[in-house]
C-alpha positions as CSV (number, residue, x, y, z in Angstrom):
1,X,5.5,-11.2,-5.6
2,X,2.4,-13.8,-4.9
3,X,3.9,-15.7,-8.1
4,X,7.3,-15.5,-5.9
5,X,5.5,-16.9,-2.7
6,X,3.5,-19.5,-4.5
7,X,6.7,-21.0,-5.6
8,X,8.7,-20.6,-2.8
9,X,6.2,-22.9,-1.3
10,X,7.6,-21.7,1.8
11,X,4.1,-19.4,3.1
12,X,1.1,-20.9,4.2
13,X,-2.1,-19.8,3.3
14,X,-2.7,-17.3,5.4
15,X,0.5,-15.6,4.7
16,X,-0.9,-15.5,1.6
17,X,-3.8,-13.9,1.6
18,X,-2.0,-11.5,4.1
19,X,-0.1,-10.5,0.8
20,X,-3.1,-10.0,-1.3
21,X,-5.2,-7.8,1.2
22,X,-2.0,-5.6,1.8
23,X,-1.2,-5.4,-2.3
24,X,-5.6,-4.6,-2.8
25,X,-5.1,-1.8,0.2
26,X,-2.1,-0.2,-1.8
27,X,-3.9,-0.5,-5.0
28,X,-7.6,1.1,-4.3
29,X,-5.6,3.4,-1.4
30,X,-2.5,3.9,-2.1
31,X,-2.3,4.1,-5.7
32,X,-5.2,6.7,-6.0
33,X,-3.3,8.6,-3.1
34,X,-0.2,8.5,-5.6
35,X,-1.4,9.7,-8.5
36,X,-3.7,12.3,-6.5
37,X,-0.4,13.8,-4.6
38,X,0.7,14.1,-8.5
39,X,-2.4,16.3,-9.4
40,X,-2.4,18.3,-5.9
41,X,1.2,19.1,-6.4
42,X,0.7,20.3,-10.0
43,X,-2.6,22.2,-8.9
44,X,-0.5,24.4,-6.2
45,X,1.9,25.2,-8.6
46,X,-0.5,26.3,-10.9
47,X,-1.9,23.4,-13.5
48,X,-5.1,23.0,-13.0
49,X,-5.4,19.9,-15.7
50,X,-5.6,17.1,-13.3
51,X,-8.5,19.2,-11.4
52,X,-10.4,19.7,-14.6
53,X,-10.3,16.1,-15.7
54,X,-11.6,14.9,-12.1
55,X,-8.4,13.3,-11.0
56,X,-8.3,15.2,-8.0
57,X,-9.8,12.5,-5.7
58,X,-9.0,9.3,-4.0
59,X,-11.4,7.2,-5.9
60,X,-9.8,4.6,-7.0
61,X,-11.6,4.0,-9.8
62,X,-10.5,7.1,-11.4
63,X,-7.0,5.8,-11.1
64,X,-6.6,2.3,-11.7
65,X,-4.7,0.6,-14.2
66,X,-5.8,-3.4,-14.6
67,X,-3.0,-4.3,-15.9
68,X,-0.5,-2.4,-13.7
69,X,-2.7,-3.7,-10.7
70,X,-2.6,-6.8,-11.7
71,X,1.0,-7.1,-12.1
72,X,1.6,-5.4,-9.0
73,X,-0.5,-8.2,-7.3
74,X,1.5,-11.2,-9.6
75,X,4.8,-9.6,-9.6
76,X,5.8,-7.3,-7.2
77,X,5.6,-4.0,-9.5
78,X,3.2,-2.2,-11.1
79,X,1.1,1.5,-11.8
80,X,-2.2,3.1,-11.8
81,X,-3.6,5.4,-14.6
82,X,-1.0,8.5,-15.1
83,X,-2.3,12.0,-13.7
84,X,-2.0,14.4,-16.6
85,X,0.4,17.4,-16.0
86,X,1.2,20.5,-18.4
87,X,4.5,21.6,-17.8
88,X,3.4,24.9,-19.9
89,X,1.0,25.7,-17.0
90,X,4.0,26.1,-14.4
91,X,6.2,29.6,-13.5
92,X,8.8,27.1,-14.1
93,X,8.5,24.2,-15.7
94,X,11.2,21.7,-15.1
95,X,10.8,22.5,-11.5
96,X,7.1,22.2,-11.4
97,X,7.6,18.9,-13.4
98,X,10.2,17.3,-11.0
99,X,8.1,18.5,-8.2
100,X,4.6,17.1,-9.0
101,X,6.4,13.7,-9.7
102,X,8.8,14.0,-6.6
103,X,5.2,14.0,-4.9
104,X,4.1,10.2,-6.2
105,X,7.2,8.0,-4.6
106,X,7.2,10.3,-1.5
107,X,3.3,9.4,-0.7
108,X,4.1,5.8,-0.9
109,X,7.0,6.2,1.8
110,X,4.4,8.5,3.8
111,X,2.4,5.2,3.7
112,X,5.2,2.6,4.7
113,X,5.5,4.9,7.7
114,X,2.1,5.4,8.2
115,X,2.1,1.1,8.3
116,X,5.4,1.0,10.7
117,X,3.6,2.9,13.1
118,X,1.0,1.1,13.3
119,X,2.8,-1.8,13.4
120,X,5.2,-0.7,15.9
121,X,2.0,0.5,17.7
122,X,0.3,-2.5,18.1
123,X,3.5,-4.4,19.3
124,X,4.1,-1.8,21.8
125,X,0.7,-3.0,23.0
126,X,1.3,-6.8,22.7
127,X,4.8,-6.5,25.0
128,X,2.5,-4.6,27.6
129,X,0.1,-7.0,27.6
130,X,-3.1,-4.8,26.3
131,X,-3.4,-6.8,23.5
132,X,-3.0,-11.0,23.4
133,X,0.1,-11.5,21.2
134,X,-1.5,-14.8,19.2
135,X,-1.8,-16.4,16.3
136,X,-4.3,-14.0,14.8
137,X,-2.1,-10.5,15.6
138,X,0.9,-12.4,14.7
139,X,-0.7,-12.1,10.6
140,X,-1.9,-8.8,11.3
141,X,2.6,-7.9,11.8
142,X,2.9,-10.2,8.5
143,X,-0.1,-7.9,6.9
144,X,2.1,-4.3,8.0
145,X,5.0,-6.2,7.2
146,X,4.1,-6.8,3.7
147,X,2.5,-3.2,3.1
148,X,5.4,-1.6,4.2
149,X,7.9,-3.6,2.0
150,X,5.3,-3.2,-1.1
151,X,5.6,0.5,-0.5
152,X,8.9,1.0,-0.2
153,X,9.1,-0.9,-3.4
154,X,7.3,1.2,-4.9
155,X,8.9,4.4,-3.7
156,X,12.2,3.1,-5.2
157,X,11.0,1.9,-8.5
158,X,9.3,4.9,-9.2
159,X,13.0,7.1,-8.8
160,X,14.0,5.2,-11.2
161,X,15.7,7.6,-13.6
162,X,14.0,6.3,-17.0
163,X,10.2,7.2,-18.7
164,X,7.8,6.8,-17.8
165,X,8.7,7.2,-14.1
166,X,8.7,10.0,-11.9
167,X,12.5,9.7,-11.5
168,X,13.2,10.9,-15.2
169,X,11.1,14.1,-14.7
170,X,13.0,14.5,-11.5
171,X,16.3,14.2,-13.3
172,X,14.8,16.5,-16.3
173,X,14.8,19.3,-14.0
174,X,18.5,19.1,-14.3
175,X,19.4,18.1,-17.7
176,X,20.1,20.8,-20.4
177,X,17.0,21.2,-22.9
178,X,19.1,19.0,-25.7
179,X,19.2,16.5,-23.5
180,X,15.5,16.3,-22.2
181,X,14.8,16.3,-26.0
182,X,16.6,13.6,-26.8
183,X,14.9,11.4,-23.9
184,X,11.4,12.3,-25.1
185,X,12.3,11.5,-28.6
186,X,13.1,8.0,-27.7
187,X,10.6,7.7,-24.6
188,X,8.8,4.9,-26.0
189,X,12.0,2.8,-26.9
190,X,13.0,3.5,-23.2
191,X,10.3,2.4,-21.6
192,X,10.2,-0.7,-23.7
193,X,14.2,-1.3,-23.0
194,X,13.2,-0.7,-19.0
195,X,10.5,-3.0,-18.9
196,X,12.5,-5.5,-20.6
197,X,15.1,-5.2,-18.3
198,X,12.8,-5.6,-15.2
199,X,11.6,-8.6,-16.4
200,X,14.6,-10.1,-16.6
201,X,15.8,-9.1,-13.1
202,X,18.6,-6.8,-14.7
203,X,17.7,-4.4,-11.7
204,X,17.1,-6.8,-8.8
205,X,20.3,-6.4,-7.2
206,X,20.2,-2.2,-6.9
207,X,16.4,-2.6,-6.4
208,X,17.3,-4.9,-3.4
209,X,20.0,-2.8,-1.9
210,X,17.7,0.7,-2.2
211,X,14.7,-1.1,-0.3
212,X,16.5,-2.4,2.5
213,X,18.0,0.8,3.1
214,X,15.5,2.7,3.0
215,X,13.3,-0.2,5.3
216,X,16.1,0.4,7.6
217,X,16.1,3.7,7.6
218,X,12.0,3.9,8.2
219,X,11.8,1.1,10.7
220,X,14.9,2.9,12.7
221,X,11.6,6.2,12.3
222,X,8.7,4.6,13.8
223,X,10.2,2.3,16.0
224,X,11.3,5.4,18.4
225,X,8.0,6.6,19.5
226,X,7.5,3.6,20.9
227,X,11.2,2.3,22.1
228,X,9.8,2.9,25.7
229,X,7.4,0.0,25.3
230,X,10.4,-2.7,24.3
């Protein structure tokens, strides 16, 4: 994404930076809070690994991934350090599985909405005249703006059905056990043939359509507590 906006040569420099400090938030907040929801999930429904290795917490640096922090900061995408999870440990363990991963994506929309409040919030304020709607506040939208969207993206990457992403452990919980085999027999040739494909924009277009609906969907949400204001 800053690779995107550098080019574009469209954004200023403040728009910019605007970009970077709302990708830094959602990597030493957001990201932690991700993998954590993983761990917390799994802990409730009776693995205790994440616990015992000390990745129940929202330090960040128990979480981060350089590289998938970095390319979420050049590119638009990108991960943190896997919370580990033993199936073996849940009553159930395709549900407990597609659970504890259902629980990464969702905290990432929690934090979109979270950001359209606030968002929303602040304008409410700004059309009533509390707060001066300048220059300055005008970034501040741009900052929410951008956190929201980098969330979202997030969200909806992450469902996608392929390893290593939550949404293959989601759809595991409904594939017979053949099937599940087969996927983790060829896990790494997956995840090689998805990150290939991102690369090369193979998945913009359903990407795309998924993120606007669902920014639709969650500016449509926190917009109405404050529709009086407007």
């Amino acid at each position: 994404m800053l690779i995107s906006l550098l080019r574009s040569g469209s954004a200023n420099v403040m728009t910019v930076i605007m970009y970077i400090l709302s990708t830094l938030l959602t990597i030493f907040l957001v990201l932690p809070l991700h993998e954590c929801a993983h761990g917390f999930v799994a802990h409730k429904l009776g693995d205790n690994t994440a616990k015992r290795e000390g990745r129940l917490t929202l330090n960040p640096m128990k979480h981060i991934d350089y590289v998938g922090a970095a390319l979420l900061l050049l590119i638009g995408f990108g991960w943190a350090k896997p919370v580990p999870v033993n199936p073996r440990n849940f009553k159930n363990p395709k549900a407990g599985m597609a659970l504890s991963a259902l629980a990464g994506p969702v905290s990432n929309l929690l934090a979109a909405v979270a950001a359209g409040l606030l968002r929303n919030g602040l304008a409410a304020l700004c059309a009533n005249g509390i707060l001066p709607l300048n220059t300055f506040m005008a970034y501040v939208f741009v900052f929410f703006q951008f956190l929201i969207t980098i969330n979202i993206g997030l969200a909806v990457f992450n469902f996608i059905p392929v390893p290593p992403l939550d949404g293959s452990k989601i759809l595991m919980a409904f594939l017979p056990d053949k099937a599940i085999y087969w996927i983790n027999q060829r896990q790494q040739f997956l995840s090689m043939g998805l990150f290939v494909v991102v690369m090369l924009g193979g998945l913009n277009g359903i990407l795309s359509i998924a993120d606007n609906f669902l920014y639709d969907i969650i500016s449509w949400l926190t917009y109405l507590p404050f529709s009086w204001a407007f």
